[in-house]
N, C-alpha and C positions, 0 to 999 in steps of 0.2 A: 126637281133637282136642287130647287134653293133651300128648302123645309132638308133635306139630306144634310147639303153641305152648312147650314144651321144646326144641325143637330150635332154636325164632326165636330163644330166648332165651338159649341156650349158644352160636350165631353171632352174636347184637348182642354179647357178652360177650368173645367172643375177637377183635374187630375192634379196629382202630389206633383212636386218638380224634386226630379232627381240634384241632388244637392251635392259640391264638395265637400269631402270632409278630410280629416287627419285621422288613419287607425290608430290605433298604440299598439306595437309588438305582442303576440300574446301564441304561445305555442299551441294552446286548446283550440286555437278556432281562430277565424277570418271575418271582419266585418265586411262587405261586398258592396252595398250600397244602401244608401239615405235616400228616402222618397218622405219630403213635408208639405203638408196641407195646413194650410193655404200659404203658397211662397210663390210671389211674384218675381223676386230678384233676390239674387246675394246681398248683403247677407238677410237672410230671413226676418222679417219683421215679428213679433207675436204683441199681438194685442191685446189689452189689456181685457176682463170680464170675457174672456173668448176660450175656447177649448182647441188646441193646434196638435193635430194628429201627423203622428212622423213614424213611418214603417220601416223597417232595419232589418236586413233580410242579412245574414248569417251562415257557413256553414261552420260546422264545430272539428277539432280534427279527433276527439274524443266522443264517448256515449257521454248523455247530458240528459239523467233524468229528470231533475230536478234545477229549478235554475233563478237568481232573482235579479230585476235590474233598478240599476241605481241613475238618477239623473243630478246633473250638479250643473250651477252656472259658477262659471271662474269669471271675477271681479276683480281689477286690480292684482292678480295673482292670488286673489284667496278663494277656496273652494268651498260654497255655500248648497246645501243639500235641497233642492226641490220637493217639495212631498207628494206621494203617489199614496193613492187610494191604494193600490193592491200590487204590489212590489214583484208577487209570485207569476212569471214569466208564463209558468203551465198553466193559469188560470185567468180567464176576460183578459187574454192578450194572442189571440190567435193562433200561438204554438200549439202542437201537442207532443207532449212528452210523453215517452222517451224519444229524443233525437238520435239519431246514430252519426256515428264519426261517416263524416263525407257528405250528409246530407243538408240541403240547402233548404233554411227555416227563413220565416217572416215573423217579422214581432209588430204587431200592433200596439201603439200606445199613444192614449190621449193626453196631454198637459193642460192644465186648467192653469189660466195664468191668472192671478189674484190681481184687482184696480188697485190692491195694497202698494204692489210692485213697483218698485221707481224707474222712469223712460231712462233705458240707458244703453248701452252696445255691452256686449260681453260675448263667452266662447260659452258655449251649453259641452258637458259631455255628458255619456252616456258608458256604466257598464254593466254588462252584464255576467252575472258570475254563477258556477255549476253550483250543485249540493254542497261539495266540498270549501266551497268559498274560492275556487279556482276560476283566475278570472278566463272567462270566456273571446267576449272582444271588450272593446272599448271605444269610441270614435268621440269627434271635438271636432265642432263646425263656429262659425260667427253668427251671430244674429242678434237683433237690437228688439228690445220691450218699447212699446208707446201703446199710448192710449189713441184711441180713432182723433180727438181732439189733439193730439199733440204735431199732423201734419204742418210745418212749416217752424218745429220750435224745436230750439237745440237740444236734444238731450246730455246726460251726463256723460262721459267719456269714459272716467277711469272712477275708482272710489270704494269704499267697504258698505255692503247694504247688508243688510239683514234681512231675510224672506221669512 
């Protein structure tokens, strides 16, 4: 029974944590929830040289065959675009389109976060948008970049970075 409740406890361990977040208004569709990997606490850490996996499970109140999302971290109030290997929602991100209106999708997507990156707290958001350029949802959480060395060192607070 201890090899069991070892085992419960190294799978609740390596599972996403469902995260707060803020939607944005969007009549197409609903974001429902944020699950990131690997997140200990609010707000999210992402480390630097590290790949952080965040699944966003959606339903659309539209068909949605086609779809792309966009990731931005907001700095000081300015919105800075993260780049994504492959933007196209239908493809190496767990959807399959076509969606139907009503129906509840998961989006898988990795973020490779570059040692480029300056340690600093910011809002990340997230949207996603149909064929038509119609946004879909939208959601904005907190979470702070550091490097594994930067445990116990201030980071930046506020500021304009350029990724």
């Amino acid at each position: 029974s201890l090899v069991i409740l070892s085992l419960l406890a190294f799978a609740s361990s390596t599972q996403g944590r469902k995260i707060s977040f803020k939607a944005c208004e969007s009549p197409a569709g609903k974001l429902i929830e944020l699950d990131l990997e690997p997140c200990e606490e609010e707000p999210c850490t992402f480390h630097k040289g590290s790949n952080e996996t965040c699944k966003a499970t959606f339903v659309p109140n539209e068909l949605v065959s086609s779809a792309t999302i966009e990731v931005f971290g907001i700095i000081g109030g300015v919105q800075v675009p993260f780049p994504l290997k492959n933007p196209n929602v239908c493809e190496n991100h767990g959807v399959k389109c076509p969606i139907n209106a009503g129906d509840s999708a998961t989006l898988d997507l990795n973020i490779y976060v570059s040692n480029l990156y300056p340690s600093l707290k910011l809002i990340i958001k997230f949207e996603l948008k149909g064929g038509d350029n119609k946004l879909v949802f939208c959601g904005e959480f907190s979470a702070q970049i550091k490097s594994k060395a930067d445990n116990g060192k201030r980071s930046i607070e506020e500021g304009i970075v350029v990724f």
